[in-house]
C-alpha positions in Angstrom: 35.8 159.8 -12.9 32.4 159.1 -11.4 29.4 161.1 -12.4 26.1 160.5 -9.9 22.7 160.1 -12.2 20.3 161.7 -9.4 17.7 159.6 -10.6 19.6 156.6 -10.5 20.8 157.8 -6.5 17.1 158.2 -6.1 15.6 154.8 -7.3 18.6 152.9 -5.6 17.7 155.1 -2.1 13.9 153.9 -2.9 14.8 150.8 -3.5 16.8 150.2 -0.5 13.9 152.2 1.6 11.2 149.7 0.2 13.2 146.5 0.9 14.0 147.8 4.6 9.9 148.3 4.9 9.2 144.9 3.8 11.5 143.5 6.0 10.5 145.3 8.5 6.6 144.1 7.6 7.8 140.4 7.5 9.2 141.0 11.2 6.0 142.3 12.7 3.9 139.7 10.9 6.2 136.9 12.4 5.8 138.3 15.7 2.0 139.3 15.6 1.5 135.3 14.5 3.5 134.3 17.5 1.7 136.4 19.9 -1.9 134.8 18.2 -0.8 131.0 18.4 0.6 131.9 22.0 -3.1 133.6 23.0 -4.8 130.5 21.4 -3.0 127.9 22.4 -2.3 129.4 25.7 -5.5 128.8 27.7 -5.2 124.8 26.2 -4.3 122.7 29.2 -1.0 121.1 27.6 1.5 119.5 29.6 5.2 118.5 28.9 6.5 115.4 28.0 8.4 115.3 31.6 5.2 115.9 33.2 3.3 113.0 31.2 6.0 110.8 31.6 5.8 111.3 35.6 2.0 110.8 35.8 2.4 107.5 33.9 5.0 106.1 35.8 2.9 106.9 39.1 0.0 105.5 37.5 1.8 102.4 37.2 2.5 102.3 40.7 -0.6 102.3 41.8 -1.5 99.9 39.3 0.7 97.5 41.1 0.1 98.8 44.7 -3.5 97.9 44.0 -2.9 94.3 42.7 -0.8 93.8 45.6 -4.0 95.0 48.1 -6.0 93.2 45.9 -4.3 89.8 46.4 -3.4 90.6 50.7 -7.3 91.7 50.7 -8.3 88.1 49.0 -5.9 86.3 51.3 -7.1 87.9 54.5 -10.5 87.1 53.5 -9.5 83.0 52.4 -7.6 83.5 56.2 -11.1 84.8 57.6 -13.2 82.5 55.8 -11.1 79.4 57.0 -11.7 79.9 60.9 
């Protein structure tokens, strides 16, 4: 035999409302911190790690291309020099 205490069913009911509230609370918070961070940090001009990684290797590149016109340009001019 079960007998229902109506204040008991109405604390529990409260109870359950209030913890459904603050969950829903925590969600929006989350999601309104998100939707700040991606505002501020959005305008930043980040790039990826792919994207760095590509510059540098084509900045090495040139690197050596120069070195390499560097040393033709100096042995043109020793060519030059010597007629």
């Amino acid at each position: 035999m079960q007998s229902e205490n109506p204040l008991l069913a109405d604390v529990v009911k409260l109870m359950n409302s209030a913890a459904g509230t603050l969950a829903g609370a925590t969600r929006e918070a989350r999601d309104g911190a998100r939707e700040k961070l991606r505002e501020t940090f959005g305008g930043l001009d980040f790039v990826s790690r792919e994207e760095f990684d590509a510059v540098k290797t084509m900045a090495a590149r040139a690197r050596e291309e120069a070195e390499a016109l560097k040393e033709r340009v100096a042995a043109l001019e020793a060519a030059l020099a010597a007629k």
